[in-house]
Structure formats: structure tokens, C-alpha cells
N, C-alpha and C positions, 0 to 999 in steps of 0.2 A: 646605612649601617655598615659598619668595617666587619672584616672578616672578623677580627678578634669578638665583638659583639656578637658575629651571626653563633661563633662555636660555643662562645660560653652559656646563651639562648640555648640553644638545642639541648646541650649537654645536661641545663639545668632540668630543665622541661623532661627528659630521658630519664633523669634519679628520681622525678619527682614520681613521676607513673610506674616507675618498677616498685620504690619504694608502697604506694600506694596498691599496690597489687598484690607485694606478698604481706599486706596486711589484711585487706581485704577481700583476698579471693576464696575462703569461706564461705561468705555471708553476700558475694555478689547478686548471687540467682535469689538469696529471700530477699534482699534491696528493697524496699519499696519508695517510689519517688511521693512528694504532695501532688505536681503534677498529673500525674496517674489516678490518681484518687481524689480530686478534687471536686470534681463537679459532683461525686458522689455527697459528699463531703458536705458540701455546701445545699442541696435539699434535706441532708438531714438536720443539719444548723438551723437551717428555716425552718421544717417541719416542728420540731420541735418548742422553736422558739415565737414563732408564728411573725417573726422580723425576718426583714433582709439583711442576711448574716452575709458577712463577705470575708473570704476565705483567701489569704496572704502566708506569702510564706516570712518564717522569721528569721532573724538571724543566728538563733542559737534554738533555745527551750522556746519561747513564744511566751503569748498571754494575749490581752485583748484592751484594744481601745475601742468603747464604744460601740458600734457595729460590725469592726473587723477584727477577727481571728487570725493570732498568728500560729502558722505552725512550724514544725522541721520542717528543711526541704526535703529532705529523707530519713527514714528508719531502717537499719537492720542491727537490731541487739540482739534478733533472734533469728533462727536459722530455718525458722518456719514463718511462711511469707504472711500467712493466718492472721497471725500473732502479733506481727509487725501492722496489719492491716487493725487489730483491734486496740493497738495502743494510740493511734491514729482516733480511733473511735470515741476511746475513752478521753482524750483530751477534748473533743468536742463537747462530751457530755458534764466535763468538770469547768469547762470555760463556760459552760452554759448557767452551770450555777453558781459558779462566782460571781458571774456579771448579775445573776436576778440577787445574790445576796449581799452586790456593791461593794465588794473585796478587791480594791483598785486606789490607787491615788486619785489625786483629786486633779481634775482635769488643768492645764499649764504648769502642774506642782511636778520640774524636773530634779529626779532625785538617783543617785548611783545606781549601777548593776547591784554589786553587790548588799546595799541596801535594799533592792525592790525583790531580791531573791531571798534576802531575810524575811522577808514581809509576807513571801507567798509561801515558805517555808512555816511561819508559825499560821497560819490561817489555813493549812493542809486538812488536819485535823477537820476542822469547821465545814471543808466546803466537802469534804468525802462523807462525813454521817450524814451531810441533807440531798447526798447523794444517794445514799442507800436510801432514805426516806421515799425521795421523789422517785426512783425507778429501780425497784427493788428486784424488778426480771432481770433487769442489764448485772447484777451483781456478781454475777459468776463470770462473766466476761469481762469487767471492770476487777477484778480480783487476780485473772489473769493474766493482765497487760501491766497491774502492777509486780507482779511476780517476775514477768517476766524480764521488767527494768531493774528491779532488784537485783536479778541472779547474775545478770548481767555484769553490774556496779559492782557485785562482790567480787565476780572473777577478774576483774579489771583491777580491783586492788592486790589481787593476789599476784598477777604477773608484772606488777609497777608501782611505784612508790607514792601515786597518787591518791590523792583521800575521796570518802565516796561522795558521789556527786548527783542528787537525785533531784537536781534542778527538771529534768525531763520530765517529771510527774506532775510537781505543782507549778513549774513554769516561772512566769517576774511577773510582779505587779507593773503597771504601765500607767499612762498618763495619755490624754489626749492633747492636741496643740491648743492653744492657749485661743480666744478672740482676741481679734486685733482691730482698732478703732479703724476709721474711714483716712484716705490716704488720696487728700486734695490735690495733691502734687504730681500724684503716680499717672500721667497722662501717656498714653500709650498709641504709637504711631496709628495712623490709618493703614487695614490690612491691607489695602490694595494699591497702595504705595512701598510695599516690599517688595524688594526684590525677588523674583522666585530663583529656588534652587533648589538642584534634584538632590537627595541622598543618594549617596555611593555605598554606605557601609553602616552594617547595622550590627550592633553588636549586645547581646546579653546579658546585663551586669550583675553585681549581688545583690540581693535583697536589702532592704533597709527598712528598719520600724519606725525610725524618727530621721527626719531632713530639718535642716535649719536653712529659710534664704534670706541672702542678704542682699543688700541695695548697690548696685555697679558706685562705685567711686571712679566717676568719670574725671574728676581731676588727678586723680591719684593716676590713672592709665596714661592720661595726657603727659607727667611732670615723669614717666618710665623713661628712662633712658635704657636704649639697646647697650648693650652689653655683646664684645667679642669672643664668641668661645676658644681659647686656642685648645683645649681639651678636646677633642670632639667626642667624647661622649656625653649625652645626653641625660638628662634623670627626669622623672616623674616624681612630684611631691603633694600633700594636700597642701590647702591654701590655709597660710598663717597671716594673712593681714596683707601682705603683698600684690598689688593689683600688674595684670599684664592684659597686653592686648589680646582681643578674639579674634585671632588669624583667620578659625572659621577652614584649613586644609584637613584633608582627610587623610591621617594617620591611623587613624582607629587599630586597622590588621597589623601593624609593627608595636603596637600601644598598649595591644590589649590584656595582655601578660599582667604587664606591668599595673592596669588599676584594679587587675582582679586583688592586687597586695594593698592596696589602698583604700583606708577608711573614709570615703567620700561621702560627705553630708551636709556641703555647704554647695544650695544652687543660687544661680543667678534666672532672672528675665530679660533675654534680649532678645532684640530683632536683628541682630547681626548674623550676616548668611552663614550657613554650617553644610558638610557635606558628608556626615555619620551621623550614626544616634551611640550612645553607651546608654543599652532601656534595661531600666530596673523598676519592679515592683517598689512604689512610697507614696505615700498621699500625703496633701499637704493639708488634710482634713478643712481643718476651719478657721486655721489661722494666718488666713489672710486677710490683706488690705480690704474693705470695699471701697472699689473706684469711684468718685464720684464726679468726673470731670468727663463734661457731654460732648457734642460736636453742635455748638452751638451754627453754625452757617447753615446747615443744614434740617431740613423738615423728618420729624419723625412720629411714630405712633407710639402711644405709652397703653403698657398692657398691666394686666396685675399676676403678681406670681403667688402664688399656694406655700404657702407657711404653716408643713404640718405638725410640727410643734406647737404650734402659739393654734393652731387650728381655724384657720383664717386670712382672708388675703393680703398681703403687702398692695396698697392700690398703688396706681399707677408708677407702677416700678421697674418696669423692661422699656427702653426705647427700641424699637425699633424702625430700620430705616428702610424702607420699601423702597426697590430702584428696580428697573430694567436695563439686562444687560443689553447693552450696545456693541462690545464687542465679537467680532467673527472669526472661526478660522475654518473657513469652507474643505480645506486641504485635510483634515481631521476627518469630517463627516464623508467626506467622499471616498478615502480610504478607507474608514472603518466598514461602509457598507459594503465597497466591493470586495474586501478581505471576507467579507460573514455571508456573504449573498447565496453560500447553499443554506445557513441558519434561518436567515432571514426567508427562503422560500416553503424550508419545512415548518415555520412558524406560519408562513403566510396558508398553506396548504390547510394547517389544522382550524388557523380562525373561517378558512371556507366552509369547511364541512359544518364545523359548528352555526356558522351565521347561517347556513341554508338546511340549516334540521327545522323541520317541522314541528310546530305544536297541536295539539288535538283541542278544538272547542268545542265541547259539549252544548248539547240540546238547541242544535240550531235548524234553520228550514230546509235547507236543502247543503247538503256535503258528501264526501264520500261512503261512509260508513254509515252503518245506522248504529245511534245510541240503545245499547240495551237495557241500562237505566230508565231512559226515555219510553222505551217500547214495554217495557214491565207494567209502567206508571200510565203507559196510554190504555192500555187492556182492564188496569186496575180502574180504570175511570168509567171503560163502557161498562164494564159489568158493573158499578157503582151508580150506573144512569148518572154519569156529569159529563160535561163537557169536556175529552180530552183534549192535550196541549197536542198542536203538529209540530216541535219540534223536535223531532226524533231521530236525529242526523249525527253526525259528530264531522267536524271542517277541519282540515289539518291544513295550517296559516304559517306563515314566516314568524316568528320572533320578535317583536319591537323594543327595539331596546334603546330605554330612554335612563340615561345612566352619565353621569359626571366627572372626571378624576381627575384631581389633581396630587401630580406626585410632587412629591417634597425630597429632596436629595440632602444631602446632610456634605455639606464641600468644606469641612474641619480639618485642621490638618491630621488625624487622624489615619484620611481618607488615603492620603500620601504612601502608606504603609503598603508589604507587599503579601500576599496571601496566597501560596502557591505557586510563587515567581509571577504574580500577577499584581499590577498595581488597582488598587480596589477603584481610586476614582476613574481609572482609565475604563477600568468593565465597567461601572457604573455608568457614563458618558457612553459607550457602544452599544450597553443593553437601553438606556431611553433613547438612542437614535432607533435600534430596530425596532421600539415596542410604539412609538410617534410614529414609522413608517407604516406598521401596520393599522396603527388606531385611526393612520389621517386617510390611509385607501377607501378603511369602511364606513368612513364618516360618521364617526363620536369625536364626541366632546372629551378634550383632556385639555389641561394647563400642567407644567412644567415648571416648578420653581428651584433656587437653590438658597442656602442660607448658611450660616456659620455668627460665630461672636466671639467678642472681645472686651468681655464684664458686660453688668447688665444692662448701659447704656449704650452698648457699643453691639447692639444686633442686625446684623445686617440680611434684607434678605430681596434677593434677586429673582424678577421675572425673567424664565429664557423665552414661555412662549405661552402665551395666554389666552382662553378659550376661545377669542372670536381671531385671534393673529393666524396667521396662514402659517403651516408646516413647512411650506419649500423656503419660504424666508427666514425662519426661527429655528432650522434643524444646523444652519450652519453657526450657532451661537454655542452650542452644545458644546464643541471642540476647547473655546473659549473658557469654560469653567476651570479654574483654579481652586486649589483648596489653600485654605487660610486658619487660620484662627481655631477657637474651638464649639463645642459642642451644647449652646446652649437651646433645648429642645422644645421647652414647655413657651418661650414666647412666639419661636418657628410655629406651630400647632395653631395658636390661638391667632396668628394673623392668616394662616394656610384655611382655617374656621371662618372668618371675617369673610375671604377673597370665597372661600364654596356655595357660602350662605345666598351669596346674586345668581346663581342657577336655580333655574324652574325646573331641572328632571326631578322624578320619582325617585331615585337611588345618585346620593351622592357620596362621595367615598373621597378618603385622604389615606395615600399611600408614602407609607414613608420606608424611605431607605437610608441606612445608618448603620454604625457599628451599635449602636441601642447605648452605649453610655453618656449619661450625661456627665459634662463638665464645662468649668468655664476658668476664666483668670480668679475670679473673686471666688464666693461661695457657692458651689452650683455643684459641689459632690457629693457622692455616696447616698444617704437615705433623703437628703433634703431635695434635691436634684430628682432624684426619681420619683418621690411626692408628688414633686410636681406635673411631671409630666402627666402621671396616673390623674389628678384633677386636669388638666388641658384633655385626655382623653374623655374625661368624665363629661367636660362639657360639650364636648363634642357631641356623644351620646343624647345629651340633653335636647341637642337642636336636631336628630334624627340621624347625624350625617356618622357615617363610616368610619373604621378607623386600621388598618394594616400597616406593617411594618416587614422588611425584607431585611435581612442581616449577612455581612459578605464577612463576620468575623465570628469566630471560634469563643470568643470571652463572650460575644452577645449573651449568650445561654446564662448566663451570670447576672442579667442585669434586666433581659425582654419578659420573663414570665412574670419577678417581681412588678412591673409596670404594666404592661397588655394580658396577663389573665396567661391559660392555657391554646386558644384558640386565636387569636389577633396577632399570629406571627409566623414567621418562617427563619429560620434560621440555616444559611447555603454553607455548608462544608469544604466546597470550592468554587471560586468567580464564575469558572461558566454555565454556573446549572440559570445565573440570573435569567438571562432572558426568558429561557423555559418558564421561572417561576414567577415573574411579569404573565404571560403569558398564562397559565396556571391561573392566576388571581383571578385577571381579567375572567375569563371565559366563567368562574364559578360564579362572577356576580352577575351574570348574564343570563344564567341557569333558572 
């Protein structure tokens, strides 16, 4: 970047924030972000609606496709933070009855802004009377959030030549993305034949309500010819039909300015290496490809997925590929442990105490104590003339603990992401090295698995160390895991079910660790995805066995109670509480 670029960057960046200041520095402190109010937000969506309401921000007024809600990303039209917070409110409550009274396009039906704002414009009326109807307590608070949009609108027209604009109240009609037939063609690398590469730069982008993707025109990249710039300056532009190479460097922090101004809504799928992210909030809902091109060389298991629309199984519709990893990097394990080795002894300290607490066994021949139950019942027998019982003792015994686990790791790329300045798969990797060090000192039974996917035929999933495999050989595999691919959860579960079901302990238990969102390339999001999973749990339940989940992400809370209930989870705030809460788990199902 030349000098002349870096000054006229600053200088711009400089009017834009002052300009923005003394417009807004009124109304900064009642601000209120979606951010901030979200997770509220989203149990009142659900409560209400007794669905998993999912909570997006929009790009202007909002409205709803199907299960997600969009809103502002901020409000302040009023100077009272209250107030701001109840028009927030009120949009949840008027999205709520639109959607039960189907005041929406019809789902791939895409049609203008200002058409879908006409549309929600005359259907105002409709959905505020069945508003008062349905929750006629909320109406004084729904009276004041529009009031307070009003008074707003009004005085905006009085200082500006602008007309009133009460799109924030009743929002746009919206559309979901369209289904899109099966996609023979779309054959998708093996993930473990990519290349890996770190992210350098991560960057925040706009929100967006609809994405369009389109298909790489690999000949068209091929037939580019480079071009000299003798200008040197550079531009950023969307894409109008013109294909170029994925360079794949990381500009992002010189970039970024620049695609905050840019309407970007046209993505691609590639596996070519990249070393940023520009992450925005957009689902690509439902209208995607399904893949249907397998890996024929290769042996796999077919599972059935839970279809709960149609209320019934898709049979044999997940492949997955059960492998054992074979690769090591003992260098990984051996640093990680001696980096943590005062963690790993205050972990070791506390499973001591707990494996050597005693239990009481009542009514036995000879122990330390005497049962006073015992002794009540013996008294009550001579003076009854029967023969009382002598075991009037109570034995305080070791603990046997006859107990199974197998943890399930979620290695998505997801996992890649950082959380605290901490890379989640990397604490993930360190907290099952310490929690295998301890579990193999005190000799239980644990397996060790990892998984990830790539559409529903494309699931792969990885032994690192399996119940009867030796820990000193299996702990330097660990190092080894890579993340890939994505998040496809509910056929993970039902083959991690298959592999628990050949243990004979009393307590078996499937411990998973995940950011708790499901997704995949094909259809594997939002309600359909988590459906699923909730039946793979269900049948777990069925066969007796366990089911916990550990979360090292902040969005989990959005997605683990819809799925596992109130009690089947844990959600960590930051990387290092993991081991603890490994740790935690363990010793409760010991209890």
C-alpha cells in the first residue's frame, strides 16, 4: 500500500467516526446491540413458540424465514435503554404471529425489498389485532415500543426531507431458499487429502439474509489471463460473471474496510487453501445440492437418519467410514503433558481422594460400626419372639467402579476456530491427553474416538484409542487429529451407540465434545439436523447407555438445550475450565 492509499484510508476512516459521533452521541449509552440481548431473546422465541426459534441478525428491519428470526443488529430511537429493549421484544412477539398466521412468501418465491415491504406493510393491520388477541397482558408494552418507533419517524421527518419509514415495525416479508435436486456430479475431495492450513486472520463481516452459490467455472479460471497493473492501485469489487484465481494470501487486515462497502452474496465451495476467514452470519438453509456420489473403494456402514418432518426414518442413509488412526506425533503429547503437569497432578490428586472414599454397607456380619437400623430391627424381633437377623454391622468398602466411556470429539473444521486466543481443537487434544492419563493410571475402561463429514455419504470416523488398546501407544495419536470437514452429529452418535453396546459394564456413557451445532455440505441444518441428533440421543436412552456433551463455544447455548434437555450438558465459557469439566463428569458418574 503507497503512502498516498495509507493517507486517504485513515483520513476516510477519521470523517467517517467523527461524522458518526456527532450524530449519534445522544443515544450511544441507550444503544442497544442484538448481540447483547440475544440469548435472551431466543428462549423467549422458543418459549413462546414451543420450536427452536433461531435468532439472526438482519440487514436492515428483519422478518423471518421459517425457523430464523431476523432482527436489527441494533436499536436506539430512544434514549431510554428500556424501551429500546421492548421494541426488540415486540418484534419477537409480532414475528411470532406472523409466522403461526403464514404472512410470508412462499418458500424460493424471490421477490424485491420493496415489494416484500409493501406486503408486510398491508398485513400490519392483520398480524397486530391477533396480537392483542393472543397476548393481551403484553399490550401495553407492545403499544409502547410502537410509540416509541413513531415518535421517532416523526421527528426524523421534521429534521430531513426524508419520508416516514415504519419498515421497523412490520418488517419484509421473506422467502426461504428454494430445494434443490441431487447433484451426481458434485464429487468432493477426500478430506484428508487437503492440504492443512492455519488461519492467520479472522475477520467479522455483515450480516446477510439470503446468499446465492454458485458453481467454480473451472475453465473460465483456467482461460484468465493475468493482466499487468501499471496503476497500482488496487480495487475490490463483487463478482459479475468474471472468474479469477483463489490465491488463497491473507490480506484480510488491509481488505477489510473495503468489503464492509460491498454487497457480497455470491459464495463458492472450495478446497483450495485460504489463510483468513471474512464470518458472517447466513444459512444456506435448504437449498442445497444432496450429494450423491460415494467412495466406492472403500468399506463403510450405513445408518438411518431421523426425518422429523415426514416423522420417520430415511433408512440406510449416512455412510459412514470407520477407520483407525495410524498416524503419530508423540512430540505433541509429550509437550502437552509436560506444559500442564502441575494440572494434570491437581486432577490426579482429586481422582485420589475420590477413588479411596469409602462406602457404607449396611446390615452386614462383622464391620466397623454398628447398623442402627439393624439394631432397632434386632430388639424389635426378640421382643416379638422371632429370630433376629446378626447382621447389625455397617462395612465401609472401596467403590467399584464398573463404568465405560467412550468420548466422541467432534474434529470439524469448526474446531480450527479460536476461543479466548485459544484454538478449541488444540484444548480439546490436551484436555483428552490429561483425562486418558488419568483414566489409564486408575484402570477404567475408556475409547477415544474422532469424527467429522462431508455430506451424508462422506462420514468419517476415527478410532485414536479403543477399549482394550494400550494408552502409552494410543496417547501419541492424539497429537495427530486434524480438523476437517463438518459437523455431521446424529450418524457420529449412532455408530459411537454400535461401538458402546460390546461392553459388559453396568454404566455406559457417550461423552461428547462439540461446538453442539449441527451441519454438513448437504442438508444437515438448523431444525432438521438437530432432530436428528435428539432421536440418536433418544436411541441411545433406549439401549440404557449415557449420553453428555461438553461445549468449548459460546453459540452452543443456542443449539445444546434444543437437543440434550436441560441437564445432558455443559457449556465452558473459556478452554481451560475443559479438563476440570472432563474431570467433573467423570467423578459424578462414579458417585
Amino acid at each position: 500500500m503507497g503512502w498516498e492509499e495509507f493517507t486517504f484510508k485513515h483520513l476516510f476512516r477519521f470523517t467517517q467516526r467523527w461524522i458518526g459521533f456527532q450524530e449519534n452521541s445522544n443515544t450511544l449509552e441507550a444503544r442497544l446491540t442484538l448481540t447483547s440481548v440475544k440469548d435472551r431473546l431466543s428462549i423467549l422465541a422458543k418459549a413462546i413458540t414451543g420450536e427452536n426459534i433461531e435468532i439472526l441478525t438482519a440487514e436492515r428491519e428483519g422478518g423471518f424465514q421459517k425457523n430464523r428470526f431476523f432482527l436489527p443488529g441494533e436499536y436506539s430511537h430512544s434514549s431510554d435503554k428500556i424501551k429500546n429493549l421492548e421494541f426488540y421484544i415486540f418484534r419477537i412477539l409480532y414475528l411470532t404471529e406472523q409466522r403461526r398466521l403464514r404472512l410470508n412468501w412462499k418458500d424460493g418465491l424471490d421477490k424485491g425489498k420493496e415489494e416484500s415491504r409493501q406486503k408486510a406493510r398491508e398485513s400490519y393491520p392483520i398480524v397486530l389485532e391477533n396480537l392483542k388477541k393472543r397476548y393481551p397482558d403484553s399490550m401495553e408494552m407492545v403499544a409502547s415500543a410502537i410509540e416509541t418507533e413513531e415518535t421517532f419517524q416523526k421527528k426524523n421527518i421534521q429534521n430531513s426531507k426524508n419520508k416516514s419509514d415504519f419498515s421497523f415495525l412490520y418488517g419484509s416479508w421473506m422467502s426461504a431458499p428454494p430445494e434443490m435436486g441431487s447433484k451426481k456430479d458434485s464429487i468432493l475431495p477426500n478430506a484428508h487429502s487437503v492440504k492443512k492450513d492455519t488461519i492467520d486472520t479472522e475477520v467479522e463481516g455483515i450480516a446477510r439474509e439470503k446468499i446465492e452459490r454458485i458453481e467454480i467455472d473451472k475453465k473460465s479460471q483456467e482461460d484468465y489471463t493475468l493482466q499487468h497493473h501499471f496503476e497500482k492501485v488496487d480495487t475490490i469489487e463483487e463478482f459479475n460473471g468474471n472468474w479469477r484465481d483463489f490465491d488463497g494470501s491473507d490480506e484480510l487486515s488491509e481488505q477489510k474496510d473495503a468489503l464492509q462497502e460491498l454487497d457480497l452474496r455470491n459464495t463458492v465451495r472450495s478446497d483450495d487453501p485460504t489463510h483468513s476467514i471474512f464470518r458472517t452470519e447466513f444459512l444456506f438453509g435448504s437449498g442445497l445440492p444432496d450429494i450423491q456420489d460415494a467412495r466406492p473403494n472403500e468399506k463403510s456402514i450405513l445408518y438411518d437418519e431421523w426425518d422429523a418432518s415426514k416423522k420417520k426414518y430415511k433408512q440406510k442413509y449416512c455412510s459412514v467410514f470407520p477407520q483407525e488412526l495410524v498416524q503419530e506425533d508423540p512430540i505433541f503429547s509429550t509437550k502437552a503433558l509436560s506444559e500442564n503437569i502441575s494440572t494434570l497432578n491437581t486432577l490426579r490428586s482429586r481422582f485420589n481422594r475420590f477413588v479411596n472414599e469409602r462406602t457404607a454397607v449396611k446390615r452386614q456380619l462383622d464391620g466397623e460400626d454398628l447398623d442402627l437400623d439393624s439394631i432397632v430391627d434386632y430388639f424389635t424381633d426378640i421382643l416379638s419372639f422371632r429370630s433376629p437377623s446378626e447382621r447389625i454391622y455397617i462395612s465401609k468398602r472401596k467403590m467399584l467402579r464398573d463404568i465405560s466411556i467412550l468420548v466422541l470429539m467432534d474434529t470439524s473444521l469448526s474446531t480450527d476456530s479460536f476461543v479466548e486466543n485459544k484454538r478449541i481443537l488444540d484444548v480439546e487434544k490436551t484436555s483428552l491427553l490429561l483425562f486418558g492419563q488419568l483414566c489409564s493410571e486408575f484402570g477404567d475402561r475408556f475409547q477415544i474416538d474422532s469424527f467429522s463429514s462431508r455430506t451424508r455419504n462422506h462420514c468419517d470416523y476415527f478410532s485414536i484409542k479403543k477399549f482394550e488398546d494400550s494408552w502409552e501407544r494410543a496417547r501419541n495419536k492424539i497429537g495427530a487429529v486434524q480438523a476437517s470437514g463438518y459437523t455431521r452429529i446424529g450418524p457420529a452418535i449412532r455408530h459411537a451407540l454400535n461401538q458402546i453396546q460390546k461392553e459388559t459394564s453396568s454404566k455406559r456413557w457417550i461423552l461428547l465434545l462439540s461446538d453442539g451445532k449441527p451441519n454438513d455440505y448437504d442438508r444437515y441444518e438448523g431444525r432438521y439436523g438437530i432432530e436428528d441428533v435428539k432421536q440418536a440421543i433418544r436411541e441411545c436412552e433406549k439401549c440404557k447407555v449415557g449420553f453428555y456433551a461438553l461445549a468449548i463455544d459460546k453459540q452452543a447455548k443456542q443449539y445444546l438445550p434444543a437437543m440434550l434437555g436441560h441437564s445432558s450438558y455443559r457449556i465452558l465459557p473459556n478452554p481451560s475450565h475443559l479438563p476440570d469439566a472432563l474431570t467433573d463428569f467423570y467423578m459424578k458418574l462414579l458417585r
